[in-house]
Structure formats: C-alpha cells, structure tokens
ZAKE-713201 format. One record per atom (N, C-alpha, C, O): x, y, z. Coordinates in steps of 0.1 Angstrom, whole numbers. Atoms other than C-alpha are relative to their C-alpha. Layout:
# residues N
[[X,Y,Z]]
...
This chain:
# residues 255
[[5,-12,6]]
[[354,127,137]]
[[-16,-1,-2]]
[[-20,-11,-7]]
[[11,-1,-3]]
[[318,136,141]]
[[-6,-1,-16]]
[[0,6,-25]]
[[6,0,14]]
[[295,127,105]]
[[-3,13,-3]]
[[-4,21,6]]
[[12,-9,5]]
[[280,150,84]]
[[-11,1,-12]]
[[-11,-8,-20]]
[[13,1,4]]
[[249,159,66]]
[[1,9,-15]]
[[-4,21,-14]]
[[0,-12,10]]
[[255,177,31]]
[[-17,-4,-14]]
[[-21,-13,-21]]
[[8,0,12]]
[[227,183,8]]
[[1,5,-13]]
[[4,17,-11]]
[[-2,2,14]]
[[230,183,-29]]
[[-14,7,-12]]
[[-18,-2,-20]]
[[9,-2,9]]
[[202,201,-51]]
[[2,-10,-16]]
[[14,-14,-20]]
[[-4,8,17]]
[[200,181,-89]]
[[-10,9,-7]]
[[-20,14,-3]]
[[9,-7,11]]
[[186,199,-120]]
[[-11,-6,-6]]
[[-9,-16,-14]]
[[7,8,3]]
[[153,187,-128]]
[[-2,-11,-11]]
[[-3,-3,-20]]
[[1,7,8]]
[[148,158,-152]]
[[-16,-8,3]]
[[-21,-10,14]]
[[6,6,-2]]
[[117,139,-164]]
[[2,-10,-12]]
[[2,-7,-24]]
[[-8,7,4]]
[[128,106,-175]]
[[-17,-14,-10]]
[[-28,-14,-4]]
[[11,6,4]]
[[102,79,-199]]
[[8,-11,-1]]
[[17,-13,-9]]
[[-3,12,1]]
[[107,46,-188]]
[[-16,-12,-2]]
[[-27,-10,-5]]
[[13,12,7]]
[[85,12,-194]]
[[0,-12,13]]
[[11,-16,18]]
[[1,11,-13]]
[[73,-15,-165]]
[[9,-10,-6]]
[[9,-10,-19]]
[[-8,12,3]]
[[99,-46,-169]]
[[-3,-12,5]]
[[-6,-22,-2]]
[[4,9,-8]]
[[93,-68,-144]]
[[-8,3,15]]
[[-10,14,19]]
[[6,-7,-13]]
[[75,-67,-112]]
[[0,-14,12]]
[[-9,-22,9]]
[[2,6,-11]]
[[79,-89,-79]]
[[-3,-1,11]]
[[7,4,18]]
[[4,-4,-11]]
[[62,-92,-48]]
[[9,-7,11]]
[[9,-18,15]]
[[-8,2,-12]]
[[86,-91,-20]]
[[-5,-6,15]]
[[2,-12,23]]
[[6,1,-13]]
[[62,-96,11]]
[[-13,7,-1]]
[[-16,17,-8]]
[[16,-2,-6]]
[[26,-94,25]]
[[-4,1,15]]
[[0,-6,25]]
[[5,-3,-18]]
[[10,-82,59]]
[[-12,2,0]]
[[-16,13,-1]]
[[15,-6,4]]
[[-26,-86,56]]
[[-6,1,-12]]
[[-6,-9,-20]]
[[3,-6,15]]
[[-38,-72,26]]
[[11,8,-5]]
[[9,12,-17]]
[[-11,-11,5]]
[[-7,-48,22]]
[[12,-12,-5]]
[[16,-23,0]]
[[-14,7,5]]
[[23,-59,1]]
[[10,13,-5]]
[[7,24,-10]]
[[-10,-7,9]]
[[54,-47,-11]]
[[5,-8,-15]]
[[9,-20,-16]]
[[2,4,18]]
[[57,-51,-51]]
[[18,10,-4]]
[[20,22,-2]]
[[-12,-8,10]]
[[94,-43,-69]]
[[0,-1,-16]]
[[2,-10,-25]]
[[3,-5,15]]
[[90,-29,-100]]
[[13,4,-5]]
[[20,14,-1]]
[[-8,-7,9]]
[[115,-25,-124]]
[[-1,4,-14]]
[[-3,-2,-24]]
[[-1,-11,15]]
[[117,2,-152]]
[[9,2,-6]]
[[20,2,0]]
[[-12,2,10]]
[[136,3,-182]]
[[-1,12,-10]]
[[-11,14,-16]]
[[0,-8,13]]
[[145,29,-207]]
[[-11,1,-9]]
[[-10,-10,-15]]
[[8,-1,10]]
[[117,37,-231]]
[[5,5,-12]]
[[-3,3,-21]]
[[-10,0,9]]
[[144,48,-255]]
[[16,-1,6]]
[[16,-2,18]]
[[-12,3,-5]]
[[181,44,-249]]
[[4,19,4]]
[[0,29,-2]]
[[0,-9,-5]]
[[193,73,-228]]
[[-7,10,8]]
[[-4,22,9]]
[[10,-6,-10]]
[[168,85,-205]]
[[2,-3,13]]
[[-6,0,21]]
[[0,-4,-14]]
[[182,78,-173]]
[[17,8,-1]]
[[24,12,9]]
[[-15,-6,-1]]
[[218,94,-186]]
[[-2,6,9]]
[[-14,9,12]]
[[0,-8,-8]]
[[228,116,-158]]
[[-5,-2,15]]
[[-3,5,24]]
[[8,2,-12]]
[[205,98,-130]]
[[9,-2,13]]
[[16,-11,12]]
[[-6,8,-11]]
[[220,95,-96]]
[[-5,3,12]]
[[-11,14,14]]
[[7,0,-16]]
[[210,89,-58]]
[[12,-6,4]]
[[19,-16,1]]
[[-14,6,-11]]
[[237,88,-35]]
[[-6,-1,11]]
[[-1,-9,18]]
[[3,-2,-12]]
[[218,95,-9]]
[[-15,-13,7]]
[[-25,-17,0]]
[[5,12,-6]]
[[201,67,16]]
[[-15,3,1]]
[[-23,-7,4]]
[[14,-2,2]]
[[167,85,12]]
[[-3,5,-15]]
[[-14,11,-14]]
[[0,-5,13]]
[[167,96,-25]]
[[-14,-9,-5]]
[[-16,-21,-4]]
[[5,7,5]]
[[140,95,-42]]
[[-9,10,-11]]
[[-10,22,-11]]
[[6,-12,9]]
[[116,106,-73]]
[[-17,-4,1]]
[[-23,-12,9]]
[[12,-5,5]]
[[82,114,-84]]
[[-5,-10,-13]]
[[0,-8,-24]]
[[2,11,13]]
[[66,84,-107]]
[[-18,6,-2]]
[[-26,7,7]]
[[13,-1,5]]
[[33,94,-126]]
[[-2,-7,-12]]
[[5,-5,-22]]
[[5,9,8]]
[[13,68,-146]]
[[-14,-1,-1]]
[[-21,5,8]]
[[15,1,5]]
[[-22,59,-162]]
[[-6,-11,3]]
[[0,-22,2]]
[[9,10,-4]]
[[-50,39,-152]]
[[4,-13,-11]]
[[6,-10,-23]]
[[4,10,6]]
[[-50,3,-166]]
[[12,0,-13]]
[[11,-6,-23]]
[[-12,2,6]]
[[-13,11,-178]]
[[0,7,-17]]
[[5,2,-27]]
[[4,-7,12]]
[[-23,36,-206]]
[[13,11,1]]
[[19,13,12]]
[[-5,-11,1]]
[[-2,67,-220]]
[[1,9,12]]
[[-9,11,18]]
[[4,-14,-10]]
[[6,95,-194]]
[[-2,13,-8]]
[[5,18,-16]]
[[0,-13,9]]
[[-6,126,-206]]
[[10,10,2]]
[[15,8,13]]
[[-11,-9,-5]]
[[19,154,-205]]
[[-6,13,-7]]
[[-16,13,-14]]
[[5,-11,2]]
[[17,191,-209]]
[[11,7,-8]]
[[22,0,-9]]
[[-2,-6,8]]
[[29,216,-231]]
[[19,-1,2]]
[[27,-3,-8]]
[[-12,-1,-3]]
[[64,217,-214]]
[[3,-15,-1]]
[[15,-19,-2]]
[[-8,16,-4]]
[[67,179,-211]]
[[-5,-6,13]]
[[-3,-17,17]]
[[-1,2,-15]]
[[56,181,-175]]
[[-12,-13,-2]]
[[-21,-12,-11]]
[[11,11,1]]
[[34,149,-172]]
[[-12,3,7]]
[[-10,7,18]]
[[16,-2,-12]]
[[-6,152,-157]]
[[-3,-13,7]]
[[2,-23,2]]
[[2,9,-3]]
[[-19,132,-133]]
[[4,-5,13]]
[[15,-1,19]]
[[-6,4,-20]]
[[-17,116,-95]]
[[13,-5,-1]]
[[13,-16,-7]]
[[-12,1,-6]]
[[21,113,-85]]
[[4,-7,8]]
[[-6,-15,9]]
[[1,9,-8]]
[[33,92,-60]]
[[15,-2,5]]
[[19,-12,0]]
[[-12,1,-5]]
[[71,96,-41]]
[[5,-14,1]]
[[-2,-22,8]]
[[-7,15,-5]]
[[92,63,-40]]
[[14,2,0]]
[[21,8,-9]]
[[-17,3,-1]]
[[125,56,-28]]
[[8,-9,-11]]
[[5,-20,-16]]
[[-11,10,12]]
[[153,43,-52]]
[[3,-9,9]]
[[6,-8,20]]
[[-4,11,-5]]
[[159,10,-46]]
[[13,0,-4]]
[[21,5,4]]
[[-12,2,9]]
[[188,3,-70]]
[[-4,7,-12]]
[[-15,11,-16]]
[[5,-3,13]]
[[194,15,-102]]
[[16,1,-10]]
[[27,5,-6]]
[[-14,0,9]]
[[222,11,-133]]
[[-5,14,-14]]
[[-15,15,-21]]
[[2,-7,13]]
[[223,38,-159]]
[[8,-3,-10]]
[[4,2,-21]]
[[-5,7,13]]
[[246,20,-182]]
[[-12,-12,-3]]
[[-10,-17,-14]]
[[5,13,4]]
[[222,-9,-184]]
[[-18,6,-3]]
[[-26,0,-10]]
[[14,-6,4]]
[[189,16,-183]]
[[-9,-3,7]]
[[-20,-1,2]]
[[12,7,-14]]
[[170,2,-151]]
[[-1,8,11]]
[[6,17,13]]
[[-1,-10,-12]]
[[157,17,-119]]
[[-12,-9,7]]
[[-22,-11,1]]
[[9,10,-10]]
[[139,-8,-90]]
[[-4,12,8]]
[[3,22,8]]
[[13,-5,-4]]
[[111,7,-71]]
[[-7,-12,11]]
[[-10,-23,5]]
[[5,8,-11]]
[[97,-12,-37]]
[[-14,11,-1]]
[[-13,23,-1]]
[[10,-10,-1]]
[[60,0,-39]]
[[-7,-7,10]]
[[-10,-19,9]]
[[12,4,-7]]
[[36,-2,-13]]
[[-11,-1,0]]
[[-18,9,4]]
[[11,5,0]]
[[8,-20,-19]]
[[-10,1,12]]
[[-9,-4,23]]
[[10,1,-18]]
[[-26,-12,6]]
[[-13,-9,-9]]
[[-18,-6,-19]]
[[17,9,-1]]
[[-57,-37,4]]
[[7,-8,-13]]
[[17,-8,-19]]
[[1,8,11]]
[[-65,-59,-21]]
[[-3,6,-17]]
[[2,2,-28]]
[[7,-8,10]]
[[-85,-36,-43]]
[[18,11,-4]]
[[22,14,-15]]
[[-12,-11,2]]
[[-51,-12,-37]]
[[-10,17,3]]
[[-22,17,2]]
[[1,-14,-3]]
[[-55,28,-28]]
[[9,7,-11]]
[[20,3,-17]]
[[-2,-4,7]]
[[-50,49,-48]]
[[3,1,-18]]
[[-7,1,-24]]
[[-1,2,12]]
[[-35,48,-86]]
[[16,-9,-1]]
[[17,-19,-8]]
[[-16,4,2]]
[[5,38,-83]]
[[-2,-13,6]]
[[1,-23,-1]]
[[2,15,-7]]
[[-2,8,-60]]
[[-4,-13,-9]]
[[2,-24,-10]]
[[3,12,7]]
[[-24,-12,-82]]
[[1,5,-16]]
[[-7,4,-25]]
[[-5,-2,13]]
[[-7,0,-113]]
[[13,-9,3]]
[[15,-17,-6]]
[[-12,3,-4]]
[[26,-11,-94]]
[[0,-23,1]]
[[8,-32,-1]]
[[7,16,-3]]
[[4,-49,-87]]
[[-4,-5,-17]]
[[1,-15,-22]]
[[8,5,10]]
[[-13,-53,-118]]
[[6,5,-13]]
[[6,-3,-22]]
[[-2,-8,14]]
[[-1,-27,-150]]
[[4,-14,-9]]
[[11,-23,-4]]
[[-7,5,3]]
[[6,-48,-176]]
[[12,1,-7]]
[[13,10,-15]]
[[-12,-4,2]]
[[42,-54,-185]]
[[5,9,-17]]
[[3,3,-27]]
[[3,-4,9]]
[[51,-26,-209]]
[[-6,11,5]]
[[-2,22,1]]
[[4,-12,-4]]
[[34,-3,-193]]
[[8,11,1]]
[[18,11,7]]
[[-10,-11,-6]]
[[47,31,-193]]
[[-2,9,10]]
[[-14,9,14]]
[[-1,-7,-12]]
[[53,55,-164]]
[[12,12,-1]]
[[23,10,-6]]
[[-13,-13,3]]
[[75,91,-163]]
[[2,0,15]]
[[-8,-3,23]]
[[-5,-1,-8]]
[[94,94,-135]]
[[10,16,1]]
[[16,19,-9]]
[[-3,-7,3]]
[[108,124,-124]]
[[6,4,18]]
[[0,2,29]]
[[-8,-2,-8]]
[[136,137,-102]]
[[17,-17,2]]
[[23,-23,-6]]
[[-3,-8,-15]]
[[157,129,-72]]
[[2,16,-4]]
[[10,18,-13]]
[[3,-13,-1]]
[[151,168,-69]]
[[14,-1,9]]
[[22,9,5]]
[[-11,-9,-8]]
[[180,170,-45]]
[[8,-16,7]]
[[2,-27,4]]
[[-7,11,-14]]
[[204,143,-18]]
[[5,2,8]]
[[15,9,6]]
[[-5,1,-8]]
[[211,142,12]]
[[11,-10,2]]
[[9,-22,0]]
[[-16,12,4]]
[[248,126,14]]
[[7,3,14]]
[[10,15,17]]
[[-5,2,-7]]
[[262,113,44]]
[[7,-1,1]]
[[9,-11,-7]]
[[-15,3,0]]
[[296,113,52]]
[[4,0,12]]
[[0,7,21]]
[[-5,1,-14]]
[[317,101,80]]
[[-6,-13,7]]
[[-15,-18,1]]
[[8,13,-9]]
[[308,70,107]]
[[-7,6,14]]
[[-2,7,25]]
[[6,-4,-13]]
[[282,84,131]]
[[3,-11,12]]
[[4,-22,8]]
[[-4,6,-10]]
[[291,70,168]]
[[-17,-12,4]]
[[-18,-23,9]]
[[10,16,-6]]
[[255,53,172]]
[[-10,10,-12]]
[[-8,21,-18]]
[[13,-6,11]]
[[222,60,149]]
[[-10,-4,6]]
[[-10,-14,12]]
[[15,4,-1]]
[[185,59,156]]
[[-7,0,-13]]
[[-7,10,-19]]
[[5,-6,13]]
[[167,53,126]]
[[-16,-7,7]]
[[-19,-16,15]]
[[15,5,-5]]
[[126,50,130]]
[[-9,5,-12]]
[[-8,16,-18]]
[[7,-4,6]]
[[100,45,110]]
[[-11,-8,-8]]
[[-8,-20,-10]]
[[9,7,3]]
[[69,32,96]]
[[1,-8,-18]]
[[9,-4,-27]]
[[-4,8,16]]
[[63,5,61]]
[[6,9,-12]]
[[15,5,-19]]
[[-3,-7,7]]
[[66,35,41]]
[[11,9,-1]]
[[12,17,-10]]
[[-12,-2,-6]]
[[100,45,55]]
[[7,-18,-5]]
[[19,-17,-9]]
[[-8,12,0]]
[[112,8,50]]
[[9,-2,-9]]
[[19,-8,-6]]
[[-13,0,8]]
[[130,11,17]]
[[8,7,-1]]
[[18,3,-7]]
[[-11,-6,-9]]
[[150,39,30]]
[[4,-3,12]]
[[15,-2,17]]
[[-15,11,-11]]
[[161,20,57]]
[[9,-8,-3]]
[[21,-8,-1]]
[[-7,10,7]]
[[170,-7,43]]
[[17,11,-9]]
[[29,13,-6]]
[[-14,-11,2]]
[[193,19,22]]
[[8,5,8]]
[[20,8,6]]
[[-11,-12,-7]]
[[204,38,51]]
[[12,-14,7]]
[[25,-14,6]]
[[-10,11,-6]]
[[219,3,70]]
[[9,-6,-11]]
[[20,-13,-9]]
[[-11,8,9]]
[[234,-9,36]]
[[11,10,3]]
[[23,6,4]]
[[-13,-10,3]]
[[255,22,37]]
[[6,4,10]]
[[16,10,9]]
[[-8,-1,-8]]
[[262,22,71]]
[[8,-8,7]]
[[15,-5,16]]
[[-5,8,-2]]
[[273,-6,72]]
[[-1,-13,18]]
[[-7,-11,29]]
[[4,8,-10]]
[[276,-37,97]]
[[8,1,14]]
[[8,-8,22]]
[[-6,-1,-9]]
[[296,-21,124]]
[[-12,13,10]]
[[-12,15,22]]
[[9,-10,-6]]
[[269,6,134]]
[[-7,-7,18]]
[[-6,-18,23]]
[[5,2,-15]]
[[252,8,172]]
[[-11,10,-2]]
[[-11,19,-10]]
[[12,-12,-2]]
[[220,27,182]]
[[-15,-9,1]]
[[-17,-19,9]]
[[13,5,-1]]
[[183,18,177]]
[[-5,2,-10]]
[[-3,13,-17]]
[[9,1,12]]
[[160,7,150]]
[[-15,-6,5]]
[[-20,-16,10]]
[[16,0,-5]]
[[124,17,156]]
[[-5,-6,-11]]
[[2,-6,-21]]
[[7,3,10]]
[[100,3,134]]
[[-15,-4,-4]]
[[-19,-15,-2]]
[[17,8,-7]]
[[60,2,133]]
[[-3,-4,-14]]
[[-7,4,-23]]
[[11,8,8]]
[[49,-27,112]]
[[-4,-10,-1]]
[[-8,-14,10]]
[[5,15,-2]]
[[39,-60,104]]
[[7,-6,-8]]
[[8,-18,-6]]
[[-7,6,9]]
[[60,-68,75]]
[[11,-9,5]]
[[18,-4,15]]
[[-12,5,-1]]
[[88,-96,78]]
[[12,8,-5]]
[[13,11,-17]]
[[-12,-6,5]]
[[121,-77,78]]
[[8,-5,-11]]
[[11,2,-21]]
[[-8,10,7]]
[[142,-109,63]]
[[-8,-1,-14]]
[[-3,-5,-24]]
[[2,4,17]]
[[120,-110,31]]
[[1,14,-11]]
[[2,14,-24]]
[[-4,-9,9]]
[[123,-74,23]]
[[18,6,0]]
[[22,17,-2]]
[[-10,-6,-2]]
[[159,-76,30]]
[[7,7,7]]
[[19,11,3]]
[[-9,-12,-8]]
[[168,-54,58]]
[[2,-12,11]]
[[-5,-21,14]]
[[-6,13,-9]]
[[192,-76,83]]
[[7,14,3]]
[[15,20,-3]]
[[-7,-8,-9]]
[[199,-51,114]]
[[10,-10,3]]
[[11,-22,2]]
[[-13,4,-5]]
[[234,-51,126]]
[[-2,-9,11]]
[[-13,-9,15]]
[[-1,10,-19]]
[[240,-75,161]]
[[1,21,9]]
[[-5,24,19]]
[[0,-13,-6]]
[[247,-35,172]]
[[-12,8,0]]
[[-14,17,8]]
[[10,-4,-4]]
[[218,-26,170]]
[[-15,-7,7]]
[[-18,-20,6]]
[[6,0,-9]]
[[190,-26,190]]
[[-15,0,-4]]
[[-20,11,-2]]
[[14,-4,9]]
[[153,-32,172]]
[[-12,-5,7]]
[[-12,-16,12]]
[[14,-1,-1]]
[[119,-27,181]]
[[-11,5,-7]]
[[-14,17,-8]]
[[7,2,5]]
[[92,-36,164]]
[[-14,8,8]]
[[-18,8,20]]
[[15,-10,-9]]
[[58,-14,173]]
[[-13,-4,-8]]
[[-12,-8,-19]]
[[14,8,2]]
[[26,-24,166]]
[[-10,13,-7]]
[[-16,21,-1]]
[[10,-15,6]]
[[8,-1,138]]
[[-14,-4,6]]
[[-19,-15,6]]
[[13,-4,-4]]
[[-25,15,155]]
[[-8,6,-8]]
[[-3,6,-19]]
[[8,-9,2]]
[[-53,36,146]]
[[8,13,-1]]
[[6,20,-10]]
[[-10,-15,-4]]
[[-28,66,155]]
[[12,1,-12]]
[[23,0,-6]]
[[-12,2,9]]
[[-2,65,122]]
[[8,8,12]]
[[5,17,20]]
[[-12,-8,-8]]
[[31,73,140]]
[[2,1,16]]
[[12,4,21]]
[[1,-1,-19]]
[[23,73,179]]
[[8,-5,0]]
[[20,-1,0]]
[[-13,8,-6]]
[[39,47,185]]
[[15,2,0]]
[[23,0,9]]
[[-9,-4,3]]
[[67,57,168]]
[[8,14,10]]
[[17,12,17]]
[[-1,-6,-7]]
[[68,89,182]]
[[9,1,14]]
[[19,7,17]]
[[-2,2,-12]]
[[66,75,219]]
[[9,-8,3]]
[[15,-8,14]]
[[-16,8,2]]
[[94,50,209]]
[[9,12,-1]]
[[18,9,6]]
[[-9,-9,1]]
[[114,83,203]]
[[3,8,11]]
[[15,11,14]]
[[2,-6,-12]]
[[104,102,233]]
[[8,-9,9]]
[[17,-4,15]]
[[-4,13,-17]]
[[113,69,261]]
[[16,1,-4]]
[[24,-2,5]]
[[-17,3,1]]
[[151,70,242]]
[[7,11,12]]
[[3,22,15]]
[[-11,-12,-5]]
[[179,87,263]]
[[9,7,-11]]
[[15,4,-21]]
[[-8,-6,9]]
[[195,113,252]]
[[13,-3,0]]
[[18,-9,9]]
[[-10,5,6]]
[[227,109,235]]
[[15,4,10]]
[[15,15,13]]
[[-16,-7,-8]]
[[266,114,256]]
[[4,10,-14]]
[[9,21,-12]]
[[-13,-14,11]]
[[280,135,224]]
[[-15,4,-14]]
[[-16,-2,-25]]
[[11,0,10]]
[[248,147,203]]
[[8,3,-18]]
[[3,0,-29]]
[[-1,2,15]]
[[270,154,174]]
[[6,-15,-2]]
[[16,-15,-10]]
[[-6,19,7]]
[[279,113,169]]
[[-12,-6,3]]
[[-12,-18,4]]
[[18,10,3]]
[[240,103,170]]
[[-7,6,-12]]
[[-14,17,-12]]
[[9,-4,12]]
[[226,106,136]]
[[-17,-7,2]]
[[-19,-18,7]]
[[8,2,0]]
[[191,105,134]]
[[-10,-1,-12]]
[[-13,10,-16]]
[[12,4,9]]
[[164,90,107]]
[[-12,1,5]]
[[-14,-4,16]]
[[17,0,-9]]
[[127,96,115]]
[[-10,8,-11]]
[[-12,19,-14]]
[[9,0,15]]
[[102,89,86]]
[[-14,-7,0]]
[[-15,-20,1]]
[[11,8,-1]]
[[64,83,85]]
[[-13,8,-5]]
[[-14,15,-15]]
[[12,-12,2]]
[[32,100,87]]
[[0,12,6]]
[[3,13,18]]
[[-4,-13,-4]]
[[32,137,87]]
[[3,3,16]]
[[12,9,22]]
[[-2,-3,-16]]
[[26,135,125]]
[[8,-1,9]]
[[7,3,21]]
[[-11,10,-7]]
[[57,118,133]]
[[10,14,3]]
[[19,16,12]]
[[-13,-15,0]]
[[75,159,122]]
[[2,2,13]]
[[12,0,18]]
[[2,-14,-15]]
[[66,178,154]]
[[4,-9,9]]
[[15,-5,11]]
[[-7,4,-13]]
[[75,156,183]]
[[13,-7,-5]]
[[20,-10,4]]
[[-11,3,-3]]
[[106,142,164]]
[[8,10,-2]]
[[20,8,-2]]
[[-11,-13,3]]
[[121,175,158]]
[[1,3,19]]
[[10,5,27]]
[[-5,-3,-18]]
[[115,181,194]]
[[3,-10,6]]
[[8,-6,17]]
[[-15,6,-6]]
[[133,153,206]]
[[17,4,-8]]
[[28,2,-2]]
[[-12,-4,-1]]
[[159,165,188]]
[[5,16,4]]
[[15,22,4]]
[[-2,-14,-8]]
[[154,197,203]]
[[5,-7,10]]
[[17,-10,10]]
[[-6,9,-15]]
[[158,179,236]]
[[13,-10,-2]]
[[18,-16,7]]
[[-16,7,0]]
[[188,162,227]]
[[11,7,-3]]
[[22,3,0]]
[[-9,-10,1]]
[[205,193,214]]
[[16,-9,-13]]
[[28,-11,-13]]
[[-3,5,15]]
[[211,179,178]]
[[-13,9,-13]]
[[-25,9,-15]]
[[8,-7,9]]
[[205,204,149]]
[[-13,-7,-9]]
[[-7,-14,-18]]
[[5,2,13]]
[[177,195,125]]
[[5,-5,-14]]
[[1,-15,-21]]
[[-1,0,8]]
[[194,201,99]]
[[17,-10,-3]]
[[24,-10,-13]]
[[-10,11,0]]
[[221,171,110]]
[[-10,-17,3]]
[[-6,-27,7]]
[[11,14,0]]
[[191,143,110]]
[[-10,5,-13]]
[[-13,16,-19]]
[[13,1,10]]
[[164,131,85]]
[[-9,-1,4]]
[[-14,-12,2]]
[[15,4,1]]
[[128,138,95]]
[[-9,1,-6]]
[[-10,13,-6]]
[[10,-6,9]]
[[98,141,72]]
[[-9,-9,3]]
[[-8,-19,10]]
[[17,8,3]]
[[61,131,65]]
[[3,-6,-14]]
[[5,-1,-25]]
[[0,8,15]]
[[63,107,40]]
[[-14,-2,-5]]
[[-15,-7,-16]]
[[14,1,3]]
[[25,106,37]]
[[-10,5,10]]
[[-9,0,21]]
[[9,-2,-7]]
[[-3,120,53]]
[[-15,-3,2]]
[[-21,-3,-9]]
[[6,10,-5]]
[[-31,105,69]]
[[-15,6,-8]]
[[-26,0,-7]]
C-alpha cells in the first residue's frame, strides 16, 4: 500500500520555558551543533505539546546575554525568532531538546550564541509546532536530502522509518554523522557533498543525476535546505510525476 502524507494544523500556543542543560554534540570548523534542553518555567506549559511529525518544529525567541524576553500586549513575545526542529521532548516530565546550529566562533546571529553561551536559567518562549506533517504507511524507497540545517530532521525522519528503508541519503556537510546520531540504514545509499559557495547546488545536482522512480507513488521524498534548493526540487518531482504535496520540500533558511 502506497504511504501517505496527512497534514495536521495545531492551535497556536506560546509556551515559557528556562535553559537546563546544554551539550555540544559536534564541530566542523567553527560550526557546531549545541543541544539544549528547556524546561518548564512553571509547571504546565508544555501541556498539550506534540510533534508527531519527522519535521516538526517551533519558533524559539530569546534575549541577548540570556535576559527577559519582552512580550507584547497579547503575550506574543518581541524579538529575532529562529525555527528549530524538535529533537525529543516529554510533557509529563516538562522538557523539550533542541539541536541548534552553531556558525563561527563569534556565532551569527542571536539564538546560536544564546544556544553556546546563555547562562543556565536562562529563559526563552517558544512557540508552536504550527501544524505536522504525519506520515503513514512504509514508502517502497525514500530520498531524503539536505544540508546541516536539515540534519535534525533527518535524523528524525530515519528514526521513524525505520531500519528496513531503501533509497538515497543526500547530504551536504562536514559534520560527523555518528556523533550527531544519525546511523543510515545498510539500505540505503549515502552521499556526502561537499558544502560550496553555492548553498544547495550541490544538493540540487545530487537530485537532478537520480533516476526516476518504477512506481512514483512508493518514493517519498525529503528535500530541505537553503531557499534555493525549492525550485529545482519541486521540479524533479515534477519530472518524476510525484505530487508536491506527497514529499517535504522547503527553504529552511535563506542565504
């Protein structure tokens, strides 16, 4: 039976949790990934939270040098934002892990070297998953592709697909896979691409060289990166004669 792709809207929530711990999983250069875990800032603030889905994820906004977030009349919090995928998370116990990507030393932006440095205690509002995409069924093979910032939704999508899967795992980075955890199946097929100057080419041109699929509805498709990665992978899945709206592509950041 062919998978399918149901999406799920969720009713907004903005949740006040507090830094707990924080560990650096891996380094590539000056770039690291840091897991951060958040904890309740009072008891019941993540009631109701859930991510089923292998790309789920929310909206974290925090203050310089781990200060107050300001918020607005409604509650809505002010301030630079920053998308991350759910790692794990318990709502009986009041936790939610966070893989953040760290760039340079100095760090980019505000969440990075809040994510490196805040000190513990710090607080942060977090808000959403807005919606999930929930997979159902055993796709006959998978392509999943995608650059560092794609990495802890992979990692998710193979836990849930488990160790019998086939297909191809693109991937442009430099990170060690084994220290953040992701251990492709023996079924699949991985290629490592070498980030350029170009965010996403590679990736791209790794998607383009694949053959198309014998049965397009039993090849699910992942394809996550910099904005540029949308437009040529939707048209490979034009060219493979696989809806859109039965694969995951997005700009996870743009350049």
């Amino acid at each position: 039976m062919p998978y399918s792709l149901a999406r799920h809207p969720f009713p907004p929530a903005v949740r006040h949790l507090v830094l707990a711990a924080r560990t650096v999983l891996a380094t590539a250069g000056d770039d690291s990934f840091v897991r951060v875990r958040l904890v309740e800032a009072r008891p019941g603030e993540l009631a109701g939270f859930i991510a089923p889905g292998g790309g789920d994820h929310v909206r974290v906004v925090v203050s310089p040098e781990g200060g107050e977030v300001a918020l607005g009349p409604t509650g809505e919090p002010f301030g630079e934002s920053r998308t991350e995928t759910v790692v794990e998370h318990s709502v009986d116990e009041g936790w939610l892990d966070l893989d953040v990507l760290v760039h340079g030393v100095a760090g980019g932006g505000l969440i990075g070297p809040w994510a490196a440095r805040a000190p513990l205690g710090s607080p942060a509002v977090v808000m959403g998953p807005k919606g999930s995409v929930v997979l159902s069924g055993a796709p006959g093979e998978v392509v999943l592709a995608g650059d560092d910032s794609a990495l802890p939704a992979v990692r998710r999508y193979l836990r849930m697909l488990g160790p019998s899967i086939t297909g191809e795992l693109l991937l442009e980075t430099r990170f060690d896979l084994a220290l953040l955890g992701i251990e492709p199946p023996a079924g699949l097929r991985v290629s490592i691409l070498e980030p350029d100057s170009a965010p996403s080419a590679a990736l791209a041109a790794a998607l383009q060289a694949l053959p198309a699929p014998t049965d397009p509805l039993e090849r699910f498709v992942f394809a996550c990166g910099e904005q540029s990665l949308v437009s040529p992978a939707r048209a490979v899945l034009g060219a493979w004669g696989i809806d859109v709206e039965r694969a995951v592509v997005k700009g996870y950041w743009k350049r």
